[in-house]
C-alpha positions as CSV (number, residue, x, y, z in Angstrom):
1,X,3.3,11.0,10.1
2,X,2.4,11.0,6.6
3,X,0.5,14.7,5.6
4,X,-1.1,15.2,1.8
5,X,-1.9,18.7,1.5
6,X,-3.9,19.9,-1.2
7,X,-2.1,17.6,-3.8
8,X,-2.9,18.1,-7.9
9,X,-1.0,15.8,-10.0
10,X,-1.3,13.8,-13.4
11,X,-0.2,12.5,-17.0
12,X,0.1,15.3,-19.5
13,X,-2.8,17.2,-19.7
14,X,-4.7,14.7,-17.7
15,X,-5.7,16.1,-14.1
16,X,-5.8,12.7,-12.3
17,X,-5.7,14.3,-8.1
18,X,-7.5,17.7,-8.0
19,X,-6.5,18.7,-4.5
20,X,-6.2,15.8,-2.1
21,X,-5.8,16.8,1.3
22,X,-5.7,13.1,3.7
23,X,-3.8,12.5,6.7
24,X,-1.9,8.8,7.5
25,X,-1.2,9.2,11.2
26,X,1.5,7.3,13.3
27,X,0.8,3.7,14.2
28,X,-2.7,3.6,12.2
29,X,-3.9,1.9,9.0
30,X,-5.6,4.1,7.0
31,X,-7.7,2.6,3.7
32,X,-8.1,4.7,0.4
33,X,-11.1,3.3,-1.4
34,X,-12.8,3.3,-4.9
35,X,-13.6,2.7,-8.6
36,X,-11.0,2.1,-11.2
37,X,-9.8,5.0,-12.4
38,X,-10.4,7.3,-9.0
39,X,-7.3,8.0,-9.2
40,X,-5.9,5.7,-6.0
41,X,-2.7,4.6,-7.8
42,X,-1.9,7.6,-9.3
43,X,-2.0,9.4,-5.6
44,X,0.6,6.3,-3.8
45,X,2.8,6.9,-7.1
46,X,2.8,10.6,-6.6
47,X,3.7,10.5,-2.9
48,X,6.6,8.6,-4.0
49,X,7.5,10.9,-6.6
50,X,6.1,9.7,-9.8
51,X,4.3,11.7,-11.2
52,X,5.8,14.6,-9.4
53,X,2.5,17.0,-8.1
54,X,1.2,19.9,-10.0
55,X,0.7,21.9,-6.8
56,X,0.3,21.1,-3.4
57,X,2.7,19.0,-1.0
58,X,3.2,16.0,0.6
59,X,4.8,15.8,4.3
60,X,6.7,13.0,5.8
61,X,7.2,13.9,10.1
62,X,6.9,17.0,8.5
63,X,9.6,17.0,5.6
64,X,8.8,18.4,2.6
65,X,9.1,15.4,0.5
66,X,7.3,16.5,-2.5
67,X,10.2,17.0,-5.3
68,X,13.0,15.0,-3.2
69,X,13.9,11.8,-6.3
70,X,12.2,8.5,-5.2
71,X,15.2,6.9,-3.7
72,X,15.8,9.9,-0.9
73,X,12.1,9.4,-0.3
74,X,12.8,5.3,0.5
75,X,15.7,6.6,2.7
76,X,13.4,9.0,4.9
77,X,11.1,5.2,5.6
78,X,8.4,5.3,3.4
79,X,7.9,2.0,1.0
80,X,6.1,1.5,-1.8
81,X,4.2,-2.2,-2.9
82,X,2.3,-1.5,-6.1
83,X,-0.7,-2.5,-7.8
84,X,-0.1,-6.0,-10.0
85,X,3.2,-6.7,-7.6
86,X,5.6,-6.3,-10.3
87,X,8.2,-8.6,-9.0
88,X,11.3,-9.4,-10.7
89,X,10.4,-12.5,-12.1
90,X,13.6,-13.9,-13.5
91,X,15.4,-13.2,-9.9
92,X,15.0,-15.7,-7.1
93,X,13.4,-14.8,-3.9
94,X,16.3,-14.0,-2.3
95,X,17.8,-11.5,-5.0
96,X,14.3,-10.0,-4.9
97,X,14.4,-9.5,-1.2
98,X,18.0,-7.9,-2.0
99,X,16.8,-5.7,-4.4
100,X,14.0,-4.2,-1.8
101,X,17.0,-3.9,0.6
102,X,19.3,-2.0,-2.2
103,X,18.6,2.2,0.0
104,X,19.1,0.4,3.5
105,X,22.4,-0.1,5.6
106,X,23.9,-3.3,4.9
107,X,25.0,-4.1,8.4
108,X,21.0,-4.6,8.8
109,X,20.6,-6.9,6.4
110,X,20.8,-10.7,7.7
111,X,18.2,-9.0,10.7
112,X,15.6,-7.7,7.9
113,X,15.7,-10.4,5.8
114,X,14.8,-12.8,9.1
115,X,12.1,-10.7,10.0
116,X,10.7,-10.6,6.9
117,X,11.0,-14.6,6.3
118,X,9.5,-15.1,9.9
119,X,6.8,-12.9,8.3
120,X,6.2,-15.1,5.5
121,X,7.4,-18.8,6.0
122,X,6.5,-19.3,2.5
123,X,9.2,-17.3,1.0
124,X,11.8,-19.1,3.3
125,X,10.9,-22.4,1.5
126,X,11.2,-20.9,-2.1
127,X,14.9,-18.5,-1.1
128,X,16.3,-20.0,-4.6
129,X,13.1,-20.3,-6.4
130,X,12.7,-17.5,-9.1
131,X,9.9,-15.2,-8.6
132,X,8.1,-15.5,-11.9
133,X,7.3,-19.5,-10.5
134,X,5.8,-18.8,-7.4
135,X,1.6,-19.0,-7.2
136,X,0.0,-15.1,-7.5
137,X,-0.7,-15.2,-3.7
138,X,3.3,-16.0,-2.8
139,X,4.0,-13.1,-5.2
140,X,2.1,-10.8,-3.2
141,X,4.0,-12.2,0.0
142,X,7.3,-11.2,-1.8
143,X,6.6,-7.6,-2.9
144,X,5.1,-6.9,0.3
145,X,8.4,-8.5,1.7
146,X,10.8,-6.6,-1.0
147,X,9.0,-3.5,0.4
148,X,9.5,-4.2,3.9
149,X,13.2,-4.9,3.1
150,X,13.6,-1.3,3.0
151,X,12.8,-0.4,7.1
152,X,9.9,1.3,6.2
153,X,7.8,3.4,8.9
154,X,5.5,3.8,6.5
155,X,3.8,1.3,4.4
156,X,2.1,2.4,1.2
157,X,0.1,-1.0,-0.9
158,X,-1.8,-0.9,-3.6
159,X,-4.1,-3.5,-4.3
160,X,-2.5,-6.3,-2.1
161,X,-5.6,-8.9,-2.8
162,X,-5.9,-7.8,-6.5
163,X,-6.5,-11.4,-7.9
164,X,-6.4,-13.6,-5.3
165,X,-8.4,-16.5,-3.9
166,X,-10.5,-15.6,-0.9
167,X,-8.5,-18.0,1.5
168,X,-5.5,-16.0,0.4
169,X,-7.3,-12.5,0.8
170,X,-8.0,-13.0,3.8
171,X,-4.0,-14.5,4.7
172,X,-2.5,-11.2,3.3
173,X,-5.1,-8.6,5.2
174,X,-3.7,-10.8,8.6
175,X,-0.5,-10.0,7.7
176,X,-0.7,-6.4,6.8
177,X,-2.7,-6.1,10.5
178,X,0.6,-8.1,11.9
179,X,2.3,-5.5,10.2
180,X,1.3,-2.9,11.3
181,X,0.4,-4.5,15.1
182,X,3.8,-6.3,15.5
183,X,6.2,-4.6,13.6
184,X,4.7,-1.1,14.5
185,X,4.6,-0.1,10.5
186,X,2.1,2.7,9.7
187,X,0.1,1.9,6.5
188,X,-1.9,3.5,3.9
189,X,-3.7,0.8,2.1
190,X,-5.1,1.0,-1.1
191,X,-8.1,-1.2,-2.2
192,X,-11.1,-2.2,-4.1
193,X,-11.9,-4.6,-1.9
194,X,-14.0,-2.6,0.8
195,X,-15.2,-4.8,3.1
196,X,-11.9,-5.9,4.0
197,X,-10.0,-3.2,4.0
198,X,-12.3,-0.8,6.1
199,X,-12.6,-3.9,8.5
200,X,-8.8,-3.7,8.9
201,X,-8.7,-0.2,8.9
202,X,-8.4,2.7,12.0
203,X,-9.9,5.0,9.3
204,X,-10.6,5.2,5.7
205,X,-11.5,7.8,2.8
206,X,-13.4,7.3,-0.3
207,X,-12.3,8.5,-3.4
208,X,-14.0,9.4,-6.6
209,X,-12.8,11.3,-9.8
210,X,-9.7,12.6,-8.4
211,X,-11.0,13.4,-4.6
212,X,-12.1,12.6,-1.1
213,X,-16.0,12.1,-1.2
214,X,-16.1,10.8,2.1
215,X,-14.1,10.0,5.0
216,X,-14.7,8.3,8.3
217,X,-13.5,5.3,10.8
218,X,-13.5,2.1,9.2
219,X,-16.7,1.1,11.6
220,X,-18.7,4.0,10.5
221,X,-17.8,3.6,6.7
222,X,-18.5,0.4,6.7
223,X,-21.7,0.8,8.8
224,X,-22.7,4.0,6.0
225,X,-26.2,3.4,3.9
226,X,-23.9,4.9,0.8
227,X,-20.9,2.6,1.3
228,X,-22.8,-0.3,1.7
229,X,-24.8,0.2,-1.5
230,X,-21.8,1.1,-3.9
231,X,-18.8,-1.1,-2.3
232,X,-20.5,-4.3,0.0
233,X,-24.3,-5.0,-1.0
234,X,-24.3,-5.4,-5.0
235,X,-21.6,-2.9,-5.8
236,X,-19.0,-4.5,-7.8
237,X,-16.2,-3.7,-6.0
238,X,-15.7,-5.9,-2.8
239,X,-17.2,-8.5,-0.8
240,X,-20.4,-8.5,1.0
241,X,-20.6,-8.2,4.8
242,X,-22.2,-11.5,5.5
């Protein structure tokens, strides 16, 4: 569904992406992990336009979508969550859910904003409460949700358990498998925390300095000598596997 081919971009004269080339198919979860500074964000912000790549393309049921502006990219189903949530905090939850729902038809609406609610009971007890109030884990719920306000086929997150208890790790990674399970939403997850993520995930890459080092299943990531020793046993970027 969602094709990277080849896919240079950056800030200036900073190359961030030197060539990614990564494939999100239909109906799968599909994990991108690595160290700060890999260049994970910069690679979800560049498939949604910003910054626009250097060279290469990005395909969408193969549509060029690399130069459309980001709001015709929203249209075609792809939504974006990004890294530190960046709600709007002085809105309520309600106008934020609005605000995810701003590119879609009206008329769908009342049955988005149900689904979504059924999706996190939470944010149906805090409608009128403004965003900036709810806990760090409820703000997570809502960009997710403002995301998914938008009918999107495809799912891009970035750092969904950035900051979060454990408890409330393991909540969200439930819902992003209900996600994609229940509401048949293909997602490409971003994430330092590997154990999870790979667990979740039908397959998974690993990035470093601007490319793929390695890519596999999430079972045979997870189960690799390498992995294990950077990301789950000692490494300081995710949990251990015990």
């Amino acid at each position: 569904m969602l094709k990277i081919e080849g896919l240079c971009a950056g800030y200036g004269r900073i190359q961030a992406l030197h060539g990614i080339d990564l494939d999100v198919p239909e109906g799968e979860i599909v994990t991108l992990v690595g160290a700060n500074g890999a260049g994970k964000t910069t690679l979800l912000m560049s498939i949604c336009g910003a910054p626009h790549a250097s060279a290469g393309r990005v395909l969408l049921d193969g549509e060029d979508i690399t130069h459309l502006p980001t709001h015709q990219i929203i249209r075609r189903g792809l939504a974006h969550s990004p890294e530190g949530r960046r709600i709007f905090p002085r809105m309520s939850v309600l106008e934020n859910l609005q605000m995810g729902a701003a590119q879609s038809d009206p008329r769908h609406f009342d049955q988005d904003l149900e689904r979504v609610l059924a999706l996190f009971p939470r944010l149906h007890e805090r409608l009128t409460q403004r965003g900036g109030t709810l806990s760090g884990g409820e703000q997570q719920m809502l960009a997710i949700g403002r995301a998914l306000m938008s009918r999107p086929r495809v799912l891009l997150l970035d750092e969904p358990s950035l900051g979060l208890a454990p408890l409330v790790v393991r909540h969200i990674f439930e819902i992003i498998a209900a996600i994609n399970r229940e509401q048949k939403v293909t997602v490409f997850l971003v994430e330092q925390n590997a154990f999870h993520a790979l667990k979740l995930a039908h397959r998974g890459h690993v990035m470093v300095n601007g490319k793929i080092a390695l890519s596999g299943t999430g079972a045979e990531l997870l189960a690799n000598p390498e992995i294990r020793a950077h990301y789950l046993e000692g490494g300081t970027h995710g949990e251990t596997a015990s």
